[in-house]
C-alpha positions in Angstrom: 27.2 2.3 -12.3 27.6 6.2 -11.9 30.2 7.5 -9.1 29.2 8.9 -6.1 29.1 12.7 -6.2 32.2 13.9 -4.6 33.3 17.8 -3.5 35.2 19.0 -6.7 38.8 19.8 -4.5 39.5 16.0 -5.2 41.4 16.3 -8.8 40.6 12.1 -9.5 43.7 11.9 -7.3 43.3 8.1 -5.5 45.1 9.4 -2.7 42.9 12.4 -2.5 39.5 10.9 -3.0 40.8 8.4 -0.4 41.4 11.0 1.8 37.8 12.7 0.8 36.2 9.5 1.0 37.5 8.4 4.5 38.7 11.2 6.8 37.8 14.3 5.7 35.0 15.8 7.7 34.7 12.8 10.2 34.5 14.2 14.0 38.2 13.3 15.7 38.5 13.2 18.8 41.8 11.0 19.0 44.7 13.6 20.2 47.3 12.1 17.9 44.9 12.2 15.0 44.6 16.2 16.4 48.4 16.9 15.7 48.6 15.0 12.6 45.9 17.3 11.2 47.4 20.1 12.7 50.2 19.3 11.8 49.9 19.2 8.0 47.4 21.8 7.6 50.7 24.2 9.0 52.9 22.2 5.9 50.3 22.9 3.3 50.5 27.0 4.4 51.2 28.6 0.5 50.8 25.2 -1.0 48.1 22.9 -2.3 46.2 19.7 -0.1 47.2 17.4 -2.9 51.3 18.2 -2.4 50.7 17.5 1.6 48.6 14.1 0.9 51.2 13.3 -1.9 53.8 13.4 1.2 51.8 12.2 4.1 53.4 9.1 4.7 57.1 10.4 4.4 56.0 13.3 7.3 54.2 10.2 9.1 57.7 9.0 8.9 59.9 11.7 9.3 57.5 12.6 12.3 57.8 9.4 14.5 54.1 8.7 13.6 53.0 12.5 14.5 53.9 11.3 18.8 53.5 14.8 19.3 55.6 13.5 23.0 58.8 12.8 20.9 58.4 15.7 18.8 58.5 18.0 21.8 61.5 16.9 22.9 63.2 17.0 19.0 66.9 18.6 19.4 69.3 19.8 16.5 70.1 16.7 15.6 66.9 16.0 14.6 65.7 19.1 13.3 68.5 18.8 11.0 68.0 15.5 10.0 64.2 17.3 9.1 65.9 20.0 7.0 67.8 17.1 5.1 64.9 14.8 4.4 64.0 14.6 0.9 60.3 13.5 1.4 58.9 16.1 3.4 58.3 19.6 2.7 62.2 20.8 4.1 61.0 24.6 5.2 62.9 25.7 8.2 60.1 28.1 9.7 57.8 25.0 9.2 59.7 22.4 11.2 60.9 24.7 13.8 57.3 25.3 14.3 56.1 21.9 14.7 58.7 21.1 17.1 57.1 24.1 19.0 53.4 23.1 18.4 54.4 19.5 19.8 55.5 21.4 23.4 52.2 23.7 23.4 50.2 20.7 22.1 51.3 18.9 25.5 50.7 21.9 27.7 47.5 22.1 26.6 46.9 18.0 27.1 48.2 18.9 30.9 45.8 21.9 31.4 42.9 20.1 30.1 43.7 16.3 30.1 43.2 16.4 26.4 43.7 18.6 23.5 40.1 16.8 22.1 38.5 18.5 25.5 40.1 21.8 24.8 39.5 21.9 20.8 36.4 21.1 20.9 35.2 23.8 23.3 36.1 26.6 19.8 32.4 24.4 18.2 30.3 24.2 21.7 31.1 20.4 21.4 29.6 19.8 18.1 30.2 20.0 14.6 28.9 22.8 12.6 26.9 21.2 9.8 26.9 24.0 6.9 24.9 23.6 4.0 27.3 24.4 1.2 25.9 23.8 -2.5 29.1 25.3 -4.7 32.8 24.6 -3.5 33.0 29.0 -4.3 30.7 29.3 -0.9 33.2 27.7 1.2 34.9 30.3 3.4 37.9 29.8 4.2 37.9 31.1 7.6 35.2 31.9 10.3 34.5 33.2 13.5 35.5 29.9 15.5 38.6 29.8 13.5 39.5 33.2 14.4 38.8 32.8 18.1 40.9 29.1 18.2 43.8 30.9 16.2 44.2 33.9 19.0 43.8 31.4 21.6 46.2 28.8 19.6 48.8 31.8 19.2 48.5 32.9 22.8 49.4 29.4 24.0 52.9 29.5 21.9 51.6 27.9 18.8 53.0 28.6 14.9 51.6 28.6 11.6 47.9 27.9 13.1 46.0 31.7 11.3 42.6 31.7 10.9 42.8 30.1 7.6 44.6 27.0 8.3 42.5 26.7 11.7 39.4 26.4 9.4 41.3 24.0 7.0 42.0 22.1 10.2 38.4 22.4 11.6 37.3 21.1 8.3 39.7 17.9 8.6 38.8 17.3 12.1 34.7 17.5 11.7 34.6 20.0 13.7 32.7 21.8 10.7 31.0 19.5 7.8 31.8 21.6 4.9 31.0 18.4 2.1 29.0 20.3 -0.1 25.3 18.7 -0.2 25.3 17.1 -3.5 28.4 14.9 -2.1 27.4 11.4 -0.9 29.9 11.9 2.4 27.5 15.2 3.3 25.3 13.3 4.9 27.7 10.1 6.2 29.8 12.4 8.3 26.7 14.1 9.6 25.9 11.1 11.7 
């Protein structure tokens, strides 16, 4: 029996094609599944996908499950207990950032009653279904992107450009970028 036809960006890495296979592309609309996302598009920022999945337990770990509501209220304690932790990616910026991104990520869930309501709002509600047939036509930003990063910035947010916004976006369904040979095109489009 022939595999199903997969976007390229999965190397035959299990964890990868796991990822592809299951999550990647699927509307969220769970706020904790929103920060995890968030959360390691910001890590991957100058690094590959495959190091962040490689990883993804040990920041689900060192993270307390990505409860963006303990993460806000992180001291130096544990920020240092971050810079010492072997598993995850140990950059200073990029912790100090989360731990930032956590408080915003609540403000946001008070304004709104729930970052889903407010991210959503960056797609009119919907996902944007493009019709991608080479991984080369992918862009790797776009107008939403743009707009949620300003708006992401302006709230107090870090490490959230235009670039990983789309990477984000892309994670969270709120734009189906499969390309339309791949068997998941058409599942996540449902």
């Amino acid at each position: 029996m022939q595999p199903p036809s997969r976007c390229p960006w999965t190397n035959n890495n299990p964890l990868m094609i796991d990822y592809h296979d299951k999550e990647w592309g699927v509307p969220v609309h769970d706020d904790y599944k929103h920060f995890e996302f968030i959360i390691l598009d910001a890590f991957q920022a100058g690094l590959s996908w495959q190091t962040i999945i490689n990883k993804r337990e040990n920041f689900r770990k060192a993270f307390d499950g990505f409860d963006f509501e303990k993460i806000a209220r992180y001291d130096e304690k544990e920020y240092l207990r971050l810079m010492n932790d072997s598993g995850i990616i140990r950059n200073r910026m990029k912790i100090q950032a989360t731990i930032a991104n956590a408080k915003a990520f609540n403000n946001i869930r008070k304004e709104y009653g729930s970052f889903d309501k407010y991210i959503w709002q960056f797609t009119k509600y919907q996902t944007i279904k493009n019709n991608w047939k080479t991984i080369g036509e992918v862009p790797a930003r776009s107008r939403e992107s743009d707009m949620m990063s300003k708006d992401l910035i302006r709230r107090g947010f870090k490490f959230v450009g235009s670039t990983i916004c789309y990477a984000y976006m892309q994670a969270a369904g709120m734009v189906n970028d499969h390309l339309t040979e791949c068997f998941r095109y058409h599942k996540v489009a449902l």
